[in-house]
C-alpha positions as a Markdown table, in Angstrom:
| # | Residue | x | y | z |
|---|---|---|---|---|
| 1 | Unk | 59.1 | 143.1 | 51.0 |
| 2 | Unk | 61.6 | 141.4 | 53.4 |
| 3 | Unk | 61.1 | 144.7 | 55.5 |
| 4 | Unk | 58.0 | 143.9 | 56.0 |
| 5 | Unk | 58.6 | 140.5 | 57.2 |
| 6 | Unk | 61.3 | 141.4 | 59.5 |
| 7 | Unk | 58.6 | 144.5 | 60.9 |
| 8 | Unk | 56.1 | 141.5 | 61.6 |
| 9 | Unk | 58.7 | 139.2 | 63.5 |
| 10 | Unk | 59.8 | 142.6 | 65.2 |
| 11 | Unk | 56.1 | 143.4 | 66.6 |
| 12 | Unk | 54.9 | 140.0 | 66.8 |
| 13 | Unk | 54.5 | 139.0 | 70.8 |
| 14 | Unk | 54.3 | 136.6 | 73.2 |
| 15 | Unk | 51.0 | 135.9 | 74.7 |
| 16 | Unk | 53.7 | 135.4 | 77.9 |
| 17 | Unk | 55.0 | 139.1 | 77.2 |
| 18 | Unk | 52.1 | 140.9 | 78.0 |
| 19 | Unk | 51.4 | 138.5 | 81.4 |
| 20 | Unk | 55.3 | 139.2 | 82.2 |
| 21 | Unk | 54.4 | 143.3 | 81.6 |
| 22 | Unk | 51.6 | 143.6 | 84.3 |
| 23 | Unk | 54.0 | 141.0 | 86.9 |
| 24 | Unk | 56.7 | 143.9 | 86.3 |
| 25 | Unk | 54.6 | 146.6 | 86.5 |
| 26 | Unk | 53.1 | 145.4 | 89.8 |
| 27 | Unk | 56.6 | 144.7 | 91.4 |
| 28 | Unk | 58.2 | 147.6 | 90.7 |
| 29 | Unk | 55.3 | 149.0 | 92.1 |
| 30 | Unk | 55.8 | 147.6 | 95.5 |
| 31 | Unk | 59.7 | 147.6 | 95.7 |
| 32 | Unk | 62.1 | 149.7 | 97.0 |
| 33 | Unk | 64.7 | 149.1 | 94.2 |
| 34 | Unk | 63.4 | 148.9 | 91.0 |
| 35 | Unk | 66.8 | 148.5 | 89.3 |
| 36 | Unk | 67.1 | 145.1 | 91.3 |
| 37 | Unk | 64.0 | 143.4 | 89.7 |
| 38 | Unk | 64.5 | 141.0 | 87.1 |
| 39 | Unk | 62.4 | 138.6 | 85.2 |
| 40 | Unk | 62.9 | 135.6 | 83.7 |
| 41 | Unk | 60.0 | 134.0 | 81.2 |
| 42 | Unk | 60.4 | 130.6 | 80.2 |
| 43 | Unk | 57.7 | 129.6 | 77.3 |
| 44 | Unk | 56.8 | 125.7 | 77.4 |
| 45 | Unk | 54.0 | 123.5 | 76.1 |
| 46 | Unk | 52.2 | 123.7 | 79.1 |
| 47 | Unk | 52.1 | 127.6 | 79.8 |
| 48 | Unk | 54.7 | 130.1 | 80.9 |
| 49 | Unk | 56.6 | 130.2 | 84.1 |
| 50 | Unk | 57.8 | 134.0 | 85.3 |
| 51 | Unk | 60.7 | 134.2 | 87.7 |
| 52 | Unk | 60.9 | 137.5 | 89.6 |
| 53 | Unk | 64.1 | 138.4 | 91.6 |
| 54 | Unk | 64.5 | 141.6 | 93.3 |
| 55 | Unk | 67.0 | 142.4 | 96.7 |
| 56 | Unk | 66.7 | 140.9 | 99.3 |
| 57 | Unk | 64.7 | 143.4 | 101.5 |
| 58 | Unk | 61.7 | 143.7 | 98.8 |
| 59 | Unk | 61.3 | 140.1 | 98.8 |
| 60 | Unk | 58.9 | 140.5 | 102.1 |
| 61 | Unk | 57.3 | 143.3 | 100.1 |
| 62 | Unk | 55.8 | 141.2 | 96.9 |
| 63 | Unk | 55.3 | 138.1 | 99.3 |
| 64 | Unk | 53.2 | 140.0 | 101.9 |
| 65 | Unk | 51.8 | 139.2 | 105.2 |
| 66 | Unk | 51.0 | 135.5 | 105.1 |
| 67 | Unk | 51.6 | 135.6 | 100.7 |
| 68 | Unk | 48.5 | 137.3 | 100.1 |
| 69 | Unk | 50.2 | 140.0 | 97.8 |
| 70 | Unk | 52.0 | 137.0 | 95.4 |
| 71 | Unk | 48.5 | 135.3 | 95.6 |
| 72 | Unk | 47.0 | 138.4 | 94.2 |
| 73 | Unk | 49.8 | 138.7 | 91.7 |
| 74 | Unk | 49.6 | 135.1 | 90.7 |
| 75 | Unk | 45.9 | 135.9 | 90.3 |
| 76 | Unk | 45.7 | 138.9 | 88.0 |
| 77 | Unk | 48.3 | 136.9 | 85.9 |
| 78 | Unk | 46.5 | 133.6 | 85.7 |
| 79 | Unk | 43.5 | 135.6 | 85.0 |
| 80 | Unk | 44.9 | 137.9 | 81.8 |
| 81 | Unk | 46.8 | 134.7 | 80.7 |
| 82 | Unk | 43.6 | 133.2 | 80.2 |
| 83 | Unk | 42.3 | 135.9 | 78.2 |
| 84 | Unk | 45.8 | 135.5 | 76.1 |
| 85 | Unk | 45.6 | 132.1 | 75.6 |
| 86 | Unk | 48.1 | 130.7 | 78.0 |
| 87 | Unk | 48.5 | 129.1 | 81.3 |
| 88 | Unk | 50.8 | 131.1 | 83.3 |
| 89 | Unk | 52.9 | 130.5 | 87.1 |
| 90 | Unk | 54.6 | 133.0 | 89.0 |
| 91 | Unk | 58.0 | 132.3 | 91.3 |
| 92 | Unk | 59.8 | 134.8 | 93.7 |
| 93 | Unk | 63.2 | 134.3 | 93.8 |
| 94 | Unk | 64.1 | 136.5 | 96.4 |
């Protein structure tokens, strides 16, 4: 039985999780180096924050031309944390 639980905690996800996923997926989508992105989730009573660093030269990329590509990112995730439950803010780090 206590395999069982453990399984559960093991498979049990964030709502964050799956907002962080489709931020990743996009990024790496539009950078250079994908082995330079990193994300950081931070979980807090009023939604989820997701930090995205990446080198130097593919910050331009995932801001765009005046930040309309992080505005559509920010949009997609605000819009599937929604359906999750969960508020959700996206940074660039550079």
């Amino acid at each position: 039985m206590t395999d069982e639980i453990m399984d559960q905690d093991v498979s049990e996800e964030m709502p964050s999780d799956k907002v962080a996923d489709l931020v990743e997926y996009i990024v790496c989508g539009l950078v250079d180096d994908e082995d330079a992105v990193s994300m950081d989730v931070t979980d807090s009573d009023e939604g989820s924050l997701i930090e995205v660093s990446c080198a130097a030269d593919d910050t331009g990329r995932i801001i765009g031309r005046r930040g309309r590509t992080i505005k559509a990112i920010r949009t997609l995730a605000r819009a599937l944390g929604q359906r999750v439950g969960t508020a959700v803010e996206v940074e660039v780090l550079g």
